[in-house]
MIKOL-749796 format. One record per residue (C-alpha): residue number from 0; z, x, y; residue in three letters. Coordinates in nm, 3 decimals. Each point is the difference from the previous one (the first is absolute). Example, Ala and Ser with C-alpha at 12.3 -4.5 7.8 and 13.67 -1.06 7.14 Angstrom:
<rs>
- seq,w,u,v,type
- 0,0.780,1.230,-0.450,ALA .
- 1,-0.066,0.137,0.344,SER .
</rs>
This chain:
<rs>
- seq,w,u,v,type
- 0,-6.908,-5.040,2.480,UNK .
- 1,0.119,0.314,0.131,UNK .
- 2,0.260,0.166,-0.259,UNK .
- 3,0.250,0.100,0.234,UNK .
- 4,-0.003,-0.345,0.177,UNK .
- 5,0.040,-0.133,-0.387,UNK .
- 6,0.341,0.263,-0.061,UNK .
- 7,0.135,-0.178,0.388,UNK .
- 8,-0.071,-0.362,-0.110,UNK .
- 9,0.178,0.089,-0.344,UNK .
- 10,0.287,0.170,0.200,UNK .
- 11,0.054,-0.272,0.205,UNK .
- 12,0.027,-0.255,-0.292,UNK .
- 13,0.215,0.220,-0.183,UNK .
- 14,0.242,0.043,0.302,UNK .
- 15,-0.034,-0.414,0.039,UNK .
- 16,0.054,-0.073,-0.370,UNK .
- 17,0.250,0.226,0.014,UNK .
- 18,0.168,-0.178,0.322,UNK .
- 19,-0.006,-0.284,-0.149,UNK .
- 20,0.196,0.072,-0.309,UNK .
- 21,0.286,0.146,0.153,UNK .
- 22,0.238,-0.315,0.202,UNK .
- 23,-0.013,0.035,0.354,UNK .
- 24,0.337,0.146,0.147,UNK .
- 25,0.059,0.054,0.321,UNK .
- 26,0.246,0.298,0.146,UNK .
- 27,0.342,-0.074,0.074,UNK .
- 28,-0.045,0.209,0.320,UNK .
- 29,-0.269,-0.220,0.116,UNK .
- 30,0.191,-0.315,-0.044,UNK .
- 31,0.281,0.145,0.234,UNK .
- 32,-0.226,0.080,0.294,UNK .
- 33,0.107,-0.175,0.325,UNK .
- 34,-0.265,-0.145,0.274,UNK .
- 35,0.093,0.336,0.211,UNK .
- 36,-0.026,0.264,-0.205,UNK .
- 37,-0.382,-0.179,-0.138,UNK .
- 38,-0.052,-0.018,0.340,UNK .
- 39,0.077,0.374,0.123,UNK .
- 40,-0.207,0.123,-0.333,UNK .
- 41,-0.323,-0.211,0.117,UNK .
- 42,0.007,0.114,0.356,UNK .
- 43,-0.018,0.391,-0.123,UNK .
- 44,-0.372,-0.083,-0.140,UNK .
- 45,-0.245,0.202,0.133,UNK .
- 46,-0.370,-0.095,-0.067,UNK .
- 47,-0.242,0.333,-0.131,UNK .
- 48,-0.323,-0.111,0.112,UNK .
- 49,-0.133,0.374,-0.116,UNK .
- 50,-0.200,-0.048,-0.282,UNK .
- 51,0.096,0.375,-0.103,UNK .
- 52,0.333,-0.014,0.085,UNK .
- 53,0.088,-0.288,-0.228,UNK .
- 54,-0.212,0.165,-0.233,UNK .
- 55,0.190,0.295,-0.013,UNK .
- 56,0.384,-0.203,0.034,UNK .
- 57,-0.114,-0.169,-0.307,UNK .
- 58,-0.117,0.278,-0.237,UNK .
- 59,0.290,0.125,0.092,UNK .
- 60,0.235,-0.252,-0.107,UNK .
- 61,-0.256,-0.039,-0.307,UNK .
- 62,-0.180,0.287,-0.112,UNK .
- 63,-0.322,-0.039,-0.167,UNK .
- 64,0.024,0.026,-0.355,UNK .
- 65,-0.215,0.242,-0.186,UNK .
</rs>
């Protein structure tokens, strides 16, 4: 196996072992949502279908750690 793919399938049990230790709770803000306000957030959507766009909206939300 490639090492790096062995450091992402050990980050991602980590993260899920992790998840699963800590009890689920949801945010109060979520809980008070009405069926308007869900609705009005869904319809502002926009689909990227720019395969460097999105790449560049997500690196920078999450940079690439060095």
């Amino acid at each position: 196996m490639n090492c790096v793919f062995q450091r992402m399938i050990a980050n991602t049990v980590r993260t899920m072992r992790y998840c699963r230790s800590v009890p689920f709770s949801p945010d109060a803000s979520l809980v008070n949502k009405n069926h308007q306000d869900v609705r009005n957030y869904v319809r502002q959507f926009n689909v990227i279908d720019n395969q460097r766009i999105l790449s560049q909206m997500s690196h920078r939300l999450e940079p690439r750690r060095t």
